[in-house]
Legacy VTK file of the C-alpha trace (Angstrom):
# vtk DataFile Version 3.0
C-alpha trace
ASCII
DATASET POLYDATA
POINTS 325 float
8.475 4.096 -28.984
8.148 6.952 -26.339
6.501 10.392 -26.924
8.898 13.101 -28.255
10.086 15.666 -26.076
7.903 18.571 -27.831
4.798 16.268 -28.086
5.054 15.303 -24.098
5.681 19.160 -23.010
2.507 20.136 -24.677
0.151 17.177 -23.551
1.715 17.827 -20.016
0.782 21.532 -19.790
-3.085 21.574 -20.850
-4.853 23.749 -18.718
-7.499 22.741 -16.671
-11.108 23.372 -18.493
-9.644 21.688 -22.133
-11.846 20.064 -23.643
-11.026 16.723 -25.747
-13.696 15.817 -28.116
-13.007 12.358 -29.828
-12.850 12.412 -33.794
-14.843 8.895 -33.809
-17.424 9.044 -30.968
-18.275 12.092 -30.357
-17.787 12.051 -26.743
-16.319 15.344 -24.683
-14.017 14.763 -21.612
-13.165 18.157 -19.730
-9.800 18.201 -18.071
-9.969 19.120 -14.339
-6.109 18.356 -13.530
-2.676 16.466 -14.458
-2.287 12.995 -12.524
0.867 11.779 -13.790
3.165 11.375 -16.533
5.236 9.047 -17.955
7.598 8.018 -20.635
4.368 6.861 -22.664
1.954 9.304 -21.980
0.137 12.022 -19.431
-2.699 11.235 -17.406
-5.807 13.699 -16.460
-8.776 13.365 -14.431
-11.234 14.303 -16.411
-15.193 14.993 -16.094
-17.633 13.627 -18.868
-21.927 13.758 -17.857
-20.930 14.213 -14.194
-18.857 11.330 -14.114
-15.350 11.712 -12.926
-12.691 9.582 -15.050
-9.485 9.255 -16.318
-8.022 10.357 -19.653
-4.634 9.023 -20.712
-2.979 11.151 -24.126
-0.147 10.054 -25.766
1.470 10.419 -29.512
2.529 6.642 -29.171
0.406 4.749 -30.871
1.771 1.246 -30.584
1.876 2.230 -26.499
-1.734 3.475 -25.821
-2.887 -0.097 -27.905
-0.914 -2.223 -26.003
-1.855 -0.848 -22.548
-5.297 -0.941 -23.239
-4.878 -4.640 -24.492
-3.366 -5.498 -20.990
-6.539 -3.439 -19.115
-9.158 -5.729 -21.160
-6.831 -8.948 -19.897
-7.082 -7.559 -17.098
-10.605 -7.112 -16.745
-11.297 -11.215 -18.155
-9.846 -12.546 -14.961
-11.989 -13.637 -12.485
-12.347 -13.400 -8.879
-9.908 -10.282 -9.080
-9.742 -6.463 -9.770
-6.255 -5.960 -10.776
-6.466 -2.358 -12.375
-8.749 0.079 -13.528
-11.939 -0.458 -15.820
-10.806 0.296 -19.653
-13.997 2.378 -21.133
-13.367 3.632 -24.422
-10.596 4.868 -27.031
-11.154 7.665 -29.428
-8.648 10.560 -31.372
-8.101 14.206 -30.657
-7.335 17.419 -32.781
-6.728 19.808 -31.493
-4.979 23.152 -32.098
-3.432 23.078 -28.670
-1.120 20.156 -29.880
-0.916 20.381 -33.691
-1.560 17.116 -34.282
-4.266 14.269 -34.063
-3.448 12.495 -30.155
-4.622 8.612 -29.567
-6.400 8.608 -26.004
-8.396 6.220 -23.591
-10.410 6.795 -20.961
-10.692 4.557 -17.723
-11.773 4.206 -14.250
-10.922 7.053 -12.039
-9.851 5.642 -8.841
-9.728 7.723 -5.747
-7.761 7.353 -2.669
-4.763 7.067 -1.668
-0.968 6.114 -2.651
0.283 3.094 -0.689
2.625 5.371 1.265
0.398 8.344 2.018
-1.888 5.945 2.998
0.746 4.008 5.670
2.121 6.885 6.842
-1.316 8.815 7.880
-3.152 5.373 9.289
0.170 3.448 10.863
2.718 1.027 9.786
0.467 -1.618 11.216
-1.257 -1.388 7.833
1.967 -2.032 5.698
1.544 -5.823 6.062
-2.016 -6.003 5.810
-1.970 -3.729 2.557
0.236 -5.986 1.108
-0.742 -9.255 1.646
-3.622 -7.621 -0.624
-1.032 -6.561 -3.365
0.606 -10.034 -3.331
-2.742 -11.614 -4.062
-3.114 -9.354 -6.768
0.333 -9.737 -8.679
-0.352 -13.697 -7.912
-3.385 -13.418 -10.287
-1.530 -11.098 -12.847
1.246 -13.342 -12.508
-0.990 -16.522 -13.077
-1.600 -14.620 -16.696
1.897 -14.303 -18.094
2.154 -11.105 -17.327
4.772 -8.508 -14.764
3.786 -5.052 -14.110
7.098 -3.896 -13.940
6.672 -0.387 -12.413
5.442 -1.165 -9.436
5.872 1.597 -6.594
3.440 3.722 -4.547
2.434 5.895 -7.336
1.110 3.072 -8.856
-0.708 1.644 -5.901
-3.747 3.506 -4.824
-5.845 2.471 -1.297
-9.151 2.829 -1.876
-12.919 1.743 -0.242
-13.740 0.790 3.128
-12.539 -1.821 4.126
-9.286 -0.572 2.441
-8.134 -1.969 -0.348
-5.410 -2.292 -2.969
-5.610 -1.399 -6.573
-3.532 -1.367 -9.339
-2.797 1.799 -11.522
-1.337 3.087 -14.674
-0.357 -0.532 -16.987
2.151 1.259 -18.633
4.760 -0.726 -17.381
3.463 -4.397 -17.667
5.535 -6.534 -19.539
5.306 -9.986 -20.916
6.993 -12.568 -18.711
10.222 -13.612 -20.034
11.030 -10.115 -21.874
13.230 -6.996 -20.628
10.743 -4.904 -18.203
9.739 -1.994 -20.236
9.034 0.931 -17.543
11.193 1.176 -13.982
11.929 3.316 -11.296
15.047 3.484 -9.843
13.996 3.393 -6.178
12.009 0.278 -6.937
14.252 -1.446 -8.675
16.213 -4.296 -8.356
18.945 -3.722 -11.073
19.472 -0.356 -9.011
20.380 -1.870 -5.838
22.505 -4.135 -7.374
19.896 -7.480 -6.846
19.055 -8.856 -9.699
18.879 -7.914 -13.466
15.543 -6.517 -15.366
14.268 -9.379 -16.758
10.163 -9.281 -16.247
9.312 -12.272 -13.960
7.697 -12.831 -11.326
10.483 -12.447 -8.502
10.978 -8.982 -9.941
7.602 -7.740 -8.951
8.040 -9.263 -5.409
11.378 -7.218 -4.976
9.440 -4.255 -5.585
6.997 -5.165 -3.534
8.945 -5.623 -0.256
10.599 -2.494 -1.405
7.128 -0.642 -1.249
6.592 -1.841 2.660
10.282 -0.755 3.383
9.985 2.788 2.062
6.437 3.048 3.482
8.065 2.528 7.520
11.212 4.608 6.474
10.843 7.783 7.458
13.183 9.600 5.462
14.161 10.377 1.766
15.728 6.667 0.454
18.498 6.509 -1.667
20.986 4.515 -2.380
24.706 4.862 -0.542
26.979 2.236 -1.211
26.630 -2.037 -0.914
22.604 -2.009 -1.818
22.157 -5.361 -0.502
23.446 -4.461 2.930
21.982 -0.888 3.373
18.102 -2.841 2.773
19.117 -5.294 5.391
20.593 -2.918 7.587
17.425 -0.270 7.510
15.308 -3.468 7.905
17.067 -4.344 10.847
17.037 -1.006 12.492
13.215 -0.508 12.595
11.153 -2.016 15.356
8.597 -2.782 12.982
9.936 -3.674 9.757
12.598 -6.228 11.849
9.618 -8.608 12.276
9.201 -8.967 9.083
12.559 -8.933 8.119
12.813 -12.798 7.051
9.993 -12.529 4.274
11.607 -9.042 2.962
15.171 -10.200 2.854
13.919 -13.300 1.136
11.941 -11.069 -1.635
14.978 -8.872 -1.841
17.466 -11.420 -2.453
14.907 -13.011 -5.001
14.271 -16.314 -3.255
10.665 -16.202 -3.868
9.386 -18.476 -7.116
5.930 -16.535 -6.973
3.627 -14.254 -4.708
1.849 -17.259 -2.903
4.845 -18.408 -1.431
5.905 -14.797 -0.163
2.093 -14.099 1.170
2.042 -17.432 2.768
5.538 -16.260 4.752
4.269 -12.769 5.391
0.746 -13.530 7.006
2.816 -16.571 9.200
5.111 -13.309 10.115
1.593 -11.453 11.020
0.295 -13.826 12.776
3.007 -14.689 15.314
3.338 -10.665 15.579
-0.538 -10.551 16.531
0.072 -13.487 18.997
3.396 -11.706 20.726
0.812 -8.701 20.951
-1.532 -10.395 22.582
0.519 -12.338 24.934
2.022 -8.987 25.877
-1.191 -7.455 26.517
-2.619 -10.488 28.299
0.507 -10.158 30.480
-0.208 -6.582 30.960
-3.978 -7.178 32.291
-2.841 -9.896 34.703
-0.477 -7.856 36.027
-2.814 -4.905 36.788
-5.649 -7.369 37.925
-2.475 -8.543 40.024
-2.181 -5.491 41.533
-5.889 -4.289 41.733
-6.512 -7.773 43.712
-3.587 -7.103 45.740
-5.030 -3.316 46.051
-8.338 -4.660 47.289
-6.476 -7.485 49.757
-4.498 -4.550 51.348
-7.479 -2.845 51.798
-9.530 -5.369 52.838
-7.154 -5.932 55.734
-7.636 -2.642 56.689
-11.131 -2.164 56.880
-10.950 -5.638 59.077
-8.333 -4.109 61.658
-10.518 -1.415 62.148
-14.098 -3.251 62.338
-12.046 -5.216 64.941
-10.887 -2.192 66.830
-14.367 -0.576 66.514
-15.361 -3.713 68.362
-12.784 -4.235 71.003
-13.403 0.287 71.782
-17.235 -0.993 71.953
-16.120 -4.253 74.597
-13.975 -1.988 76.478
-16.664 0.520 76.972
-19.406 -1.621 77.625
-17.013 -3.098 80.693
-16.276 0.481 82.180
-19.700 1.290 81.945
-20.591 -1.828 83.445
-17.483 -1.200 86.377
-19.216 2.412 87.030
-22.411 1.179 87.801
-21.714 -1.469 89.811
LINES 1 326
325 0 1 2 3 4 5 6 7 8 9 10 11 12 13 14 15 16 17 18 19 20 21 22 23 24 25 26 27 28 29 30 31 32 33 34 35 36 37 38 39 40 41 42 43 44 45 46 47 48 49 50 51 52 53 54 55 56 57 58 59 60 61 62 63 64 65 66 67 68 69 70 71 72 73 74 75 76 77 78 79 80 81 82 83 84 85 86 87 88 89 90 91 92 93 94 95 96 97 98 99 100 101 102 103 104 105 106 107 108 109 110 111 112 113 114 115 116 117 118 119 120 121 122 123 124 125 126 127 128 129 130 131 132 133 134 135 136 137 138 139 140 141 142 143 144 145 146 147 148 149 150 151 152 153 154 155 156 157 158 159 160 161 162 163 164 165 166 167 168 169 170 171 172 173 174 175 176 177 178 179 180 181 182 183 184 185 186 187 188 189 190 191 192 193 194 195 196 197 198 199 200 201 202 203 204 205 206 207 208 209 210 211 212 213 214 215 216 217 218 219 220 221 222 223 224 225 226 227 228 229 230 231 232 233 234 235 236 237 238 239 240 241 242 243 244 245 246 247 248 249 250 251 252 253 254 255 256 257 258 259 260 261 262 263 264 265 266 267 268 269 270 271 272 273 274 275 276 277 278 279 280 281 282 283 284 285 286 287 288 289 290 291 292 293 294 295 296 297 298 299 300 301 302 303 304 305 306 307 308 309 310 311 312 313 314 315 316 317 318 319 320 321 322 323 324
């Protein structure tokens, strides 16, 4: 069940410096700003002890439980970090809202979004940034689970090395069921490629979707046969057209799970890398070409004229010698 409309316009417009103090442990987050809202819930980063973290508020019982259920699945796998840390769950009253509000707090994660991220740093790091991802949804996958909403918003770049990190659950649904939280964009029932059902393919459409929107460099929407406006944008971008078999394969759903598509997409990278470096192995042979050819010419110069130099020295010597006979 979603928030009501007069419940979410409240939670949504807290100002910054409110203070939520749970009813059961005592413990006092101060609001610093909005992240993001949903149809489940808003989102505020939040300070508690000098510690910056995130505060999720929400009317929807049943909602908050079941996302934080998914965040402690989450953090039982091994060998993986697919979202942010779950830390504790408490009630609010407060006379802002007029009503007790469920919350949790988590991990605050700070960076990037996937396509801020791109789009500052190069498209170069579209590929590498989501051979990360597929790794990730493999693992998430592996547990029975889709996340369902996945776009940029939802994917922040963080650390050095960069990497990719999963936010906001709200959307993860149970393989097998209708996906609970979408957006349109992202979508594969909104380009006309496939229906909503939460499996793993559907993850992977929205994840070649992320890369393609990343490289575009306009506002996408869709404008007629979806299906052949994706290939056709593909195909138009120098970068995103050596990719293009791995992201028309994830688009048309042809990919049974995330290994197969990251195994495809680092084969793409690496024969990109190797075209690079042919090209720039060419380009150094042909300027040593010419620097040899550079130093030959002028080689043959400085020769001619030590041989002149000698021959004006010869033919001097035998005047002199002439004169003074």
């Amino acid at each position: 069940m979603a928030m009501s409309h007069t419940s979410k316009n409240r939670l949504c417009n807290l100002p910054p410096g409110t203070v939520v103090t749970g009813k059961w442990h005592g413990r006092s987050y101060r609001l610093l700003r909005r992240l993001g809202s949903g149809a489940n819930g808003v989102v505020y980063l939040a300070e508690s002890n000098g510690h910056r973290v995130a505060v999720k508020l929400s009317d929807d019982y049943a909602s908050l439980a079941s996302e934080m259920n998914i965040l402690r699945r989450f953090s039982k796998v091994q060998g993986v970090t697919l979202g942010p840390s779950l830390l504790e769950a408490d009630d609010w009253r407060s006379p802002l809202v007029r009503e007790t509000v469920p919350f949790y707090v988590m991990e605050y994660i700070e960076g990037e979004n996937f396509t801020a991220f791109v789009r500052r740093r190069g498209k170069e790091w579209a590929p590498v940034l989501l051979v990360q991802l597929l790794s990730v949804l493999e693992r998430l996958h592996e547990e029975g689970w889709v996340f369902g909403d996945l776009k940029p918003d939802n994917l922040i770049v963080t650390g050095s090395p960069p990497s990719v990190r999963l936010l906001d659950v709200g959307g993860t649904t149970l393989q097998g069921r209708a996906v609970k939280e979408f957006t349109e964009l992202y979508d594969r029932g909104y380009w006309g490629l496939g229906s909503r059902k939460a499996e793993p393919s559907y993850d992977l459409f929205s994840a070649a979707m992320v890369m393609i929107a990343a490289c575009y460099p306009g506002h996408l929407e869709k404008t007629g046969d979806g299906r052949s406006q994706l290939f056709k944008i593909i195909e138009a971008d120098r970068f995103l057209v050596q990719y293009k078999h791995v992201l028309q394969k994830a688009l048309d759903g042809r990919y049974a799970n995330a290994a197969a598509m990251r195994h495809d997409l680092l084969a793409a990278f690496s024969r990109r890398s190797a075209v690079k470096n042919e090209t720039k192995t060419a380009a150094l042979n042909r300027r040593s070409g010419r620097r040899a050819k550079k130093r030959r010419k002028v080689g043959a110069i400085a020769e001619t004229v030590l041989i002149a130099a000698l021959l004006l020295s010869a033919y001097g010597f035998y005047i002199y010698w002439q004169l003074t006979m």
